[in-house]
N, C-alpha and C positions, 0 to 999 in steps of 0.2 A: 826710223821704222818704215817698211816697207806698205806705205799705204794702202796703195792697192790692190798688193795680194791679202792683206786682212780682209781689204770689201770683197773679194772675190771666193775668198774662204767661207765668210758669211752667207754667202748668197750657197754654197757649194758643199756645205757642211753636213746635211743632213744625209745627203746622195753618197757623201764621199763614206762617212760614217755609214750608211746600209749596207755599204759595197764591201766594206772591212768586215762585220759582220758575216756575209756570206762567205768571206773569205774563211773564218775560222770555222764556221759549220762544214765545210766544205769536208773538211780534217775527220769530220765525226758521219759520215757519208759511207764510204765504202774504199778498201783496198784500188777498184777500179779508177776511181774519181780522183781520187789521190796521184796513183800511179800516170794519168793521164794529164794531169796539171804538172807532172816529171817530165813529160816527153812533149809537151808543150813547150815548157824552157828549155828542153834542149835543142826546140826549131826555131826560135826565136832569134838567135843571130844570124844578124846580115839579114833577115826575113821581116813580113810585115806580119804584126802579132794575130789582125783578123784572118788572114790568111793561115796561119798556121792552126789559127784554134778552129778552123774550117776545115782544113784538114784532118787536125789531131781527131775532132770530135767524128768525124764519118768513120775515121778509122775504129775508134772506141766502140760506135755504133755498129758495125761488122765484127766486132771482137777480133778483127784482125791485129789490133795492138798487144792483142793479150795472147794470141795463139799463131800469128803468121810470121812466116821467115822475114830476113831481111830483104831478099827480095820484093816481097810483097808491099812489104811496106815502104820501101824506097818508090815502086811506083805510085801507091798512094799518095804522093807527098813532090812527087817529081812536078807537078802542075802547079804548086803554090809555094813550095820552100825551096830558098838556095842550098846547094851541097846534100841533096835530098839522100847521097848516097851514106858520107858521112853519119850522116845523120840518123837513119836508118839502123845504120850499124850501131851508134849510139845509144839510142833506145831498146836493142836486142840484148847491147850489154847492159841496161841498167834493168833490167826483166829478169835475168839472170839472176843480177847477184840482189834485188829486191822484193819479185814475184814469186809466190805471193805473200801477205804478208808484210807488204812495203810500213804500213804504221807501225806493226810491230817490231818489224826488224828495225826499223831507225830511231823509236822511242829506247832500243836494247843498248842505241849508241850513251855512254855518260855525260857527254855534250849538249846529249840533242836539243836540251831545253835553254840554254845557253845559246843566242841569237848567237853571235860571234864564232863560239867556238861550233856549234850546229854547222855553219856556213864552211867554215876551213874545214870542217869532216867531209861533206858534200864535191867539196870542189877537189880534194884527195883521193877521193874513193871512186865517184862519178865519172867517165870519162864525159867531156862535153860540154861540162859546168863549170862554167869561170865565174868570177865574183859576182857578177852581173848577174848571170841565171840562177845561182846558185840562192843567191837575194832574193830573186823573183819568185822562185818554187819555195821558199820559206813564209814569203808575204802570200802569196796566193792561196799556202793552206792553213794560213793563219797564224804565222809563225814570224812577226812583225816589228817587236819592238829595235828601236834603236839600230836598225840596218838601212843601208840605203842603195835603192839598185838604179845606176849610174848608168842609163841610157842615154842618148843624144838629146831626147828630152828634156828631162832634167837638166843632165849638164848645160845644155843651152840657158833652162830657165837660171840656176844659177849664177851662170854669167851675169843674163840680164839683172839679177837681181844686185850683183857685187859680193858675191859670195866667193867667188873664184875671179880671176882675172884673166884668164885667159882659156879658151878650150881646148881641153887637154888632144895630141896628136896622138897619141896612147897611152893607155891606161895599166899599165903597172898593177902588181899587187901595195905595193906600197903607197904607191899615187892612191889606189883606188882608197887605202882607208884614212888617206891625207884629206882629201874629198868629201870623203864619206862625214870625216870628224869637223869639218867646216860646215857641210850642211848640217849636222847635230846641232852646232851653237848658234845657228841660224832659226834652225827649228825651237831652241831657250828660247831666243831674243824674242821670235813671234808669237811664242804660243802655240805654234800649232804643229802638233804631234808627228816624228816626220815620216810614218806611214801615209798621214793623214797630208801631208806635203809632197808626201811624190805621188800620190793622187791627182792632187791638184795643179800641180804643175805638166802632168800627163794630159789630163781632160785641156789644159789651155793652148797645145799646140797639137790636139788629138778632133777636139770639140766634145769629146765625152768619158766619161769617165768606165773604162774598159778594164781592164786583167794584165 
């Protein structure tokens, strides 16, 4: 058993558990606040997550996410996110086919409440959203269980932990849920929940526990 991530959980449990919490109120909030934690995951590769939700949220705050061209919003994002252009475009397309009404249209999917299959719908439909992001906007609006979003983070701690043996050079759909289902028995063996694990493992090479 992994000692010291149990004393580290202890000490980190209660923070981690608020923070999950906020994550699922979040869902019960507004179409905007929702749809903004969308176009956050889709800045987040290859980008630094404060940086993007610094971004995301000025944009939100101008309503410019919700009402400005791609232009606009590529320059918005040009100063803090990689592929700002991509990207831009990304978020224009997922406004489209989820604005407004982003809760409702995706509660209409038969999936949605199905972590796994929720996630393949998202990564299908979504342009922009690979396993990875597509994990993150489900954990971030509360949508948790039994998924795991395979950042460089994790996957490092993993390693360290001997979860995985080696880090992965890419990550595959198939990899990702080879991965994904080693950090699940990992999360058995510990105890500890693996929303509530890739928290944890996030705030230890981040220093806090963030989104």
């Amino acid at each position: 058993m992994d000692k010291k991530t149990l004393e580290e959980y202890e000490e980190k449990k209660f923070e981690i558990k608020k923070r999950l919490l906020e994550f699922k109120e979040k869902w019960h909030t507004s179409d905007e606040n929702v749809f903004a934690e969308l176009a956050f995951c889709l800045c987040t590769p290859q980008s630094k997550a404060k940086n993007c939700d610094a971004a995301v949220s000025s944009l939100a705050k101008n309503k410019i996410l919700f009402k400005g061209n791609a232009k606009k919003i590529s320059k918005a994002l040009a100063s803090k996110v990689r592929f700002h252009n991509n990207k831009a475009n990304y978020i224009i397309l997922a406004r489209k086919k989820l604005m407004p009404g982003i809760r409702e249209k995706l509660q209409e999917q038969d999936v949605y409440f199905d972590m796994p299959k929720a996630r393949e719908w998202l990564v299908k439909n979504i342009k922009g959203l690979g396993m990875k992001e597509a994990s993150h906007f489900l954990r971030n609006t509360g949508f948790f269980e039994n998924i795991a979003i395979l950042d460089r983070h994790i996957l490092k701690n993993l390693k360290k932990s001997g979860v995985i043996k080696q880090f992965p050079k890419t990550l595959s759909h198939k990899k990702y849920l080879e991965i994904e289902k080693e950090m699940q028995d990992y999360s058995k063996k510990t105890g500890i929940p693996m929303q509530e694990l890739d928290l944890l493992f996030w705030s230890r090479e981040t220093g806090e526990i963030f989104r």
